[in-house]
C-alpha positions in Angstrom: -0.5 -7.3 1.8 -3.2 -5.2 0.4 -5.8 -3.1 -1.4 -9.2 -3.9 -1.4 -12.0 -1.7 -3.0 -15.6 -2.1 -3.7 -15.9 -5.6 -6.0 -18.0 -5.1 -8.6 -19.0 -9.0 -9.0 -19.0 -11.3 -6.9 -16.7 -13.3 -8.6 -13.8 -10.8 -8.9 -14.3 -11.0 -4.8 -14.3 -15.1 -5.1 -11.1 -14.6 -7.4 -9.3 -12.3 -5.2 -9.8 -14.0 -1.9 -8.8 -17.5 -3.9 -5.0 -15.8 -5.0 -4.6 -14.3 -1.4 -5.5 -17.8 0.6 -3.1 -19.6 -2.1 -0.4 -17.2 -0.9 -0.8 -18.1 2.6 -0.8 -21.3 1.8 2.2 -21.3 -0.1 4.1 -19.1 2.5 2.4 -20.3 6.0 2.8 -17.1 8.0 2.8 -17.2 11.2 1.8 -13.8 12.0 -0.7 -12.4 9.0 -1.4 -9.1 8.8 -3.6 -7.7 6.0 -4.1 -3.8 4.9 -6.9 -2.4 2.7 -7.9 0.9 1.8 -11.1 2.4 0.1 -13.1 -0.3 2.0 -16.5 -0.9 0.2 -15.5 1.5 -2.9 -16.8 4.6 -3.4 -20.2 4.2 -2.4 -19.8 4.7 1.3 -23.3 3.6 3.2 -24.0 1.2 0.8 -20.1 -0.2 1.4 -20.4 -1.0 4.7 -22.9 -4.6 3.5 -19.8 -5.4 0.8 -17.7 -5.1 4.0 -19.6 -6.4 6.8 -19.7 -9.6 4.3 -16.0 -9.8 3.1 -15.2 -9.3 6.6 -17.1 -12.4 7.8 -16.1 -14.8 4.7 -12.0 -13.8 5.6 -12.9 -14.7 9.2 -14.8 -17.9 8.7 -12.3 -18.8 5.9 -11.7 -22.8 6.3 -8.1 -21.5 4.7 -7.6 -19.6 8.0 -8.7 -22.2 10.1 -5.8 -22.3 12.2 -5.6 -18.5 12.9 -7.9 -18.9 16.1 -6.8 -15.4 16.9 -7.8 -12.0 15.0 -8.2 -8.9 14.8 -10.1 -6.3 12.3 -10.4 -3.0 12.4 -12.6 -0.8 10.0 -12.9 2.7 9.8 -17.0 3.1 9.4 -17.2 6.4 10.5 -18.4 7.9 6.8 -21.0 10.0 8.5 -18.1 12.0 9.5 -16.6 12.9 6.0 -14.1 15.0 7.6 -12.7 11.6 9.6 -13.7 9.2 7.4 -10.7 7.1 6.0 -12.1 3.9 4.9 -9.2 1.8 6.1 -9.5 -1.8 7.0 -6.8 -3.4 8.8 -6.8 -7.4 9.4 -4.4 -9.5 11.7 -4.4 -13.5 12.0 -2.6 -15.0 14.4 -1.4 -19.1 13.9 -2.1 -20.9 16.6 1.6 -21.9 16.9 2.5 -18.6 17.6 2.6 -17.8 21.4 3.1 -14.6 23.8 1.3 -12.5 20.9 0.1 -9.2 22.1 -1.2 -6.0 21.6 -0.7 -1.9 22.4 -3.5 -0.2 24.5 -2.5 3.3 23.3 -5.2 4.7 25.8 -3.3 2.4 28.5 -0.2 2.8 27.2 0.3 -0.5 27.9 0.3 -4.4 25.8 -2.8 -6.8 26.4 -2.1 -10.5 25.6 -4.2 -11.4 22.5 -6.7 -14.1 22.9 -9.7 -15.1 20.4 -11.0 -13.0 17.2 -12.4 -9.4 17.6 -13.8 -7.2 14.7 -14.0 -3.5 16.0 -15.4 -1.1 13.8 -14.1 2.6 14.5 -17.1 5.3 14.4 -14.8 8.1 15.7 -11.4 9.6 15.5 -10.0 7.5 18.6 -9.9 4.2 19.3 -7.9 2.5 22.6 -6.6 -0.1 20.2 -5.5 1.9 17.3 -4.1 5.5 16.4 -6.0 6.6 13.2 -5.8 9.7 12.3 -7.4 11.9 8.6 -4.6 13.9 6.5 -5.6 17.4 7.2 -8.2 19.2 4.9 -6.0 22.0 3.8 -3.3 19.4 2.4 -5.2 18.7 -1.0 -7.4 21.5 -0.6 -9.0 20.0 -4.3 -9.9 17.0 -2.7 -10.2 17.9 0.7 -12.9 15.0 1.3 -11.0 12.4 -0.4 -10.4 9.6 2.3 -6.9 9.8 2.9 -4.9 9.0 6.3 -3.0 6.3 8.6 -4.1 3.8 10.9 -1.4 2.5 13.0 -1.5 -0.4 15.4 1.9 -1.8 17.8 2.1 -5.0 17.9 4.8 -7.5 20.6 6.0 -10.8 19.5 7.9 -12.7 21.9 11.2 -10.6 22.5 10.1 -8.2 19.3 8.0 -4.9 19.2 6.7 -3.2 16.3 4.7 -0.8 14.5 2.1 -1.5 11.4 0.7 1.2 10.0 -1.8 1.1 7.0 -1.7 3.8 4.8 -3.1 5.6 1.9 -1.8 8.9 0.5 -3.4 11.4 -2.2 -3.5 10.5 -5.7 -2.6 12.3 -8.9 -5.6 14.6 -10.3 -4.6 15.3 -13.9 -2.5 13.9 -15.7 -1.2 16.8 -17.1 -0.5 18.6 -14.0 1.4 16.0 -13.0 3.8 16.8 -16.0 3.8 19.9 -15.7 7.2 20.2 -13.1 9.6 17.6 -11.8 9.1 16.4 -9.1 5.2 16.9 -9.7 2.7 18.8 -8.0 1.3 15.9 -6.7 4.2 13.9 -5.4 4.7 17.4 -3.1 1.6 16.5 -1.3 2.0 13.1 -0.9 5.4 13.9 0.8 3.7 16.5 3.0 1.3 13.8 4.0 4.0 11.2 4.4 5.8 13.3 6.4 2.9 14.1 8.5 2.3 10.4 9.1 6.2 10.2 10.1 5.7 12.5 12.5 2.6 11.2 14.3 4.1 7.5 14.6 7.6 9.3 15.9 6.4 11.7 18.8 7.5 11.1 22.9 3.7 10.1 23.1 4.6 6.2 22.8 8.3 4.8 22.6 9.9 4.5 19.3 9.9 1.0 17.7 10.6 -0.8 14.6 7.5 -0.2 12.2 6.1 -1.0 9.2 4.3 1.0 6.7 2.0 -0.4 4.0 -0.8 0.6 2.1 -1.3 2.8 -1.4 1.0 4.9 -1.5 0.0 6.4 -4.7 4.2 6.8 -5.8 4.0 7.3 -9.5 7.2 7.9 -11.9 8.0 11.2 -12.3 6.0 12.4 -15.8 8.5 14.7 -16.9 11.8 12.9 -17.9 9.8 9.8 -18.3 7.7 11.4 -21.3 11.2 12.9 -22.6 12.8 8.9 -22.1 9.4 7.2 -23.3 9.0 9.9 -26.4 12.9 10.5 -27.3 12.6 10.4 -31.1 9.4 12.9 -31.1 8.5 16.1 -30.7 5.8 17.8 -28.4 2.6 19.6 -29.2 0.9 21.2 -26.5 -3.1 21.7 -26.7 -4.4 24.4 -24.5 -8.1 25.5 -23.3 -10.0 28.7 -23.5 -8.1 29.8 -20.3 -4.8 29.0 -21.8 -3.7 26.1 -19.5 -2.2 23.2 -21.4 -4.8 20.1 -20.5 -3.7 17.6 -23.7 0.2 16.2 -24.7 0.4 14.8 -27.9 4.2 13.4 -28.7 4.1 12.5 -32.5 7.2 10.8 -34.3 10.3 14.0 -36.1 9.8 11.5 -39.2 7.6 8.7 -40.2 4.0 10.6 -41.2 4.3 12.1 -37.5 2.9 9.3 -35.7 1.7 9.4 -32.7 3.7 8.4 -29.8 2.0 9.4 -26.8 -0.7 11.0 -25.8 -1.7 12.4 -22.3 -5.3 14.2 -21.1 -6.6 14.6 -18.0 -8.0 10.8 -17.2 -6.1 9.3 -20.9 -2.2 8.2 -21.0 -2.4 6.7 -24.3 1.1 5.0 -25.4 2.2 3.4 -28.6 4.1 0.6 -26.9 2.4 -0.3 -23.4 4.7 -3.2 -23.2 7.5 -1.3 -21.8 5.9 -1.3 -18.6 5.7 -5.2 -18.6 8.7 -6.7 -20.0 11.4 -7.6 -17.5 8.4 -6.5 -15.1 8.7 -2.6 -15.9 11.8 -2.5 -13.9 13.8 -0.6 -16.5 11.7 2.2 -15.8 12.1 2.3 -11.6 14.5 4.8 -12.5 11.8 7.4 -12.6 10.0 5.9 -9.6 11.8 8.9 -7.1 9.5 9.5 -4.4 10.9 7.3 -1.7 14.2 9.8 -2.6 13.3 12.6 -0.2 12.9 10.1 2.5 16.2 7.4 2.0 17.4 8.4 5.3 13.9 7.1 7.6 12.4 4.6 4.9 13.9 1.4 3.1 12.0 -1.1 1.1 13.3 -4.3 -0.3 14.2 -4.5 -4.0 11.2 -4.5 -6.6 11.3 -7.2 -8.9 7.3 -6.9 -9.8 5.8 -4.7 -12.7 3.9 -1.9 -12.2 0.7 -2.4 -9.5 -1.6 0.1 -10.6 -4.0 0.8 -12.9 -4.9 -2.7 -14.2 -8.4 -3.7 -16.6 -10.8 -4.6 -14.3 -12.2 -6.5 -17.3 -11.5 -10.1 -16.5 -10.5 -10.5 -20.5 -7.7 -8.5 -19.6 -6.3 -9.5 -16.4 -2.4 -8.7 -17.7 -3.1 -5.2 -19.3 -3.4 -1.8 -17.8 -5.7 0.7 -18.2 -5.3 3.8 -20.6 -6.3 6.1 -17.5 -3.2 6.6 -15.7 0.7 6.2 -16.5 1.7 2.7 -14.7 3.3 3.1 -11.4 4.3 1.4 -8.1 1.5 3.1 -5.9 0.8 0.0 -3.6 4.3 -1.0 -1.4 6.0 -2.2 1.5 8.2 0.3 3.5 9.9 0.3 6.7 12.3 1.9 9.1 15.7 1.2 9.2 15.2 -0.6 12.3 12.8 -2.7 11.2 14.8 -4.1 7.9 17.5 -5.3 10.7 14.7 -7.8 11.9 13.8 -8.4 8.3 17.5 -8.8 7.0 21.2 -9.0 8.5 23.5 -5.9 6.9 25.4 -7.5 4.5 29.0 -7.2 6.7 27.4 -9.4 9.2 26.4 -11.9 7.3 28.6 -15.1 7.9 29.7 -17.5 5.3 26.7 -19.2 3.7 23.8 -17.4 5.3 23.0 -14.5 2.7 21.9 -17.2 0.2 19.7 -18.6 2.7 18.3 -15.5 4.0 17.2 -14.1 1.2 15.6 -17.1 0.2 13.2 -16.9 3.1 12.4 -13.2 2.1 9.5 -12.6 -0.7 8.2 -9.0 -1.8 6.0 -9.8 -4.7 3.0 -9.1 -6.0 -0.6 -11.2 -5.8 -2.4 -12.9 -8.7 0.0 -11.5 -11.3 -2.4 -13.6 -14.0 -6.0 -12.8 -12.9 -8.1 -9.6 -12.4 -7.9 -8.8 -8.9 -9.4 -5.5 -9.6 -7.8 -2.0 -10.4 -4.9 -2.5 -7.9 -2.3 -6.0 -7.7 -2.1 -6.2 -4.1 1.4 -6.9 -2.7 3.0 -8.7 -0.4 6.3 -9.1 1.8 7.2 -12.6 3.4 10.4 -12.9 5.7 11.1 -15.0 9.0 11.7 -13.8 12.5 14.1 -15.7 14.2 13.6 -16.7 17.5 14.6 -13.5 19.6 15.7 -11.2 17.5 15.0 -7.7 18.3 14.9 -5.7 21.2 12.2 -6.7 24.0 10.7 -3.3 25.8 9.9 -3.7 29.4 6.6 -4.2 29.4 3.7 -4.7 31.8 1.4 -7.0 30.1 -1.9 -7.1 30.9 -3.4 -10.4 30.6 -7.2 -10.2 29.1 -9.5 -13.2 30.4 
């Protein structure tokens, strides 16, 4: 699950931390782990209260009073703008979960996990976590934008794994993001991707199972889907005093030339923003090609949920999205290959009967689908572990008094 950013009223927070305990009540994990990025918005120092107090309502939750194990970890070092991420990353452990613990990537070694720890992270390492800042010269733009990974391991009985939280670079202008296929943008975010694939992959640390979750910032690729979304009209192209085309305007061949879509910097205005809700949007995943590049280390589970980003953040409009950006599936749940064989048997060994009831136990969905819960719908993915499944390491685990 994730995405949390700065709340601009107190009851947006009150909202979003209502639809996120109702769907841990309605799917009683056992193991809850929790990914935000953009912690305490865009206003950095002033943040870190916002945080400090989110931080301390999820932990003394009554909802998550039988979690009597946690851990939080919060990137606070924004005096460092060159490190600076503003990634949280929250795990709850059920107290009916035993032989839980945790990677010492200092150590290089798993401590057993007792009690409930908030550590905030005021430098690039940490013993508990890897975190690391996407390199300057990758968005060279937005070279202080707070972009990176944060990556803890985690052991579960016989099972290891991997969680890493992520956010990767957004898209600038509109208009630039048109202007090829695939789009400027999606380049970077595949350089940055890459990068992260490569840090959790090295011989520093054996190669497990993982998890990666976050905002991706995936959006459809602009150029065939204005040419699908605008196939009865015709383009005119508005340039500046330097000659760069910064405004699309589609109108209709016929019909007084009406406008069907038109695209500025910050403005994707379409005629029919519907398109992107009914049968949840899903018509249009075949523009969502990001994830392409990558088929061979990444899988996800099938998207059945519209669009997740850019929602109203006006309450009145909890279901609509805003004229800002072109909808997209930015936040998401991916994983290695590995790990979807502890999420889900191949289908050839499947026996009789068992599909059905496996993938009734798995969920990836979206949160608060009917309420604000700010810019971003956070997401969420919900399968069982069965008892030993996976491959145990041999491990030396140090027991923490």
């Amino acid at each position: 699950m994730q995405k949390c950013t700065n709340f601009k009223t107190e009851n947006l927070k009150k909202v979003w931390l209502k639809e996120f305990f109702e769907t841990v009540k309605a799917h009683k994990p056992h193991f809850l782990a929790l990914h935000c990025q953009e912690c305490g918005g865009k206003s950095l120092e002033s943040g870190v209260t916002e945080v400090e107090r989110f931080v301390k309502e999820l932990m003394a939750a009554q909802e998550l009073k039988d979690y009597s194990r946690a851990r939080v970890y919060i990137d606070e070092s924004y005096e460092s703008p060159e490190r600076f991420t503003a990634l949280g990353s929250f795990y709850f452990i059920h107290d009916s979960l035993k032989n839980v613990s945790e990677f010492d990537f200092e150590a290089g070694m798993f401590q057993k996990v007792t009690g409930k720890e908030i550590r905030t992270i005021r430098q690039q390492k940490s013993p508990m976590v890897q975190k690391e800042k996407f390199p300057a010269d990758f968005f060279p733009q937005c070279q202080w934008s707070r972009k990176g990974f944060i990556r803890t391991r985690w052991g579960l009985s016989s099972c290891d794994f991997d969680l890493v939280n992520v956010h990767l670079f957004h898209d600038a202008h509109n208009v630039v993001a048109w202007k090829e296929s695939p789009s400027y943008y999606a380049g970077i975010r595949q350089k940055a991707m890459d990068f992260v694939l490569q840090r959790i992959s090295d011989e520093r640390h054996k190669k497990l199972p993982f998890f990666l979750f976050g905002d991706f910032n995936f959006r459809l690729d602009a150029r065939p889907l204005f040419e699908h979304l605008c196939s009865t009209g015709t383009l005119e192209a508005i340039t500046n005093t330097n000659n760069d085309v910064d405004k699309l305007i589609f109108r209709e061949t016929n019909n007084d030339r009406k406008v069907i879509l038109e695209v500025e910097r910050k403005s994707f205005n379409y005629v029919d923003p519907n398109v992107f809700q009914a049968n949840n949007g899903t018509s249009l995943l075949q523009f969502d090609k990001e994830l392409l590049v990558f088929k061979d280390r990444l899988d996800e589970m099938e998207i059945t949920f519209p669009p997740t980003y850019p929602y109203s953040e006006d309450v009145r409009h909890a279901k609509q999205y805003n004229t800002t950006r072109c909808p997209a599936w930015c936040d998401r749940i991916l994983m290695s290959t590995s790990a979807k064989l502890l999420v889900a048997k191949p289908e050839d060994e499947r026996e009789e009967g068992e599909r059905e009831n496996e993938e009734n136990s798995i969920v990836y969905d979206n949160i608060g689908p009917n309420v604000c819960m700010g810019d971003h719908k956070p997401v969420f993915l919900s399968f069982r572990l069965p008892a030993g499944k996976g491959n145990s390491c041999q491990r030396e685990v140090e027991h923490i008094p």
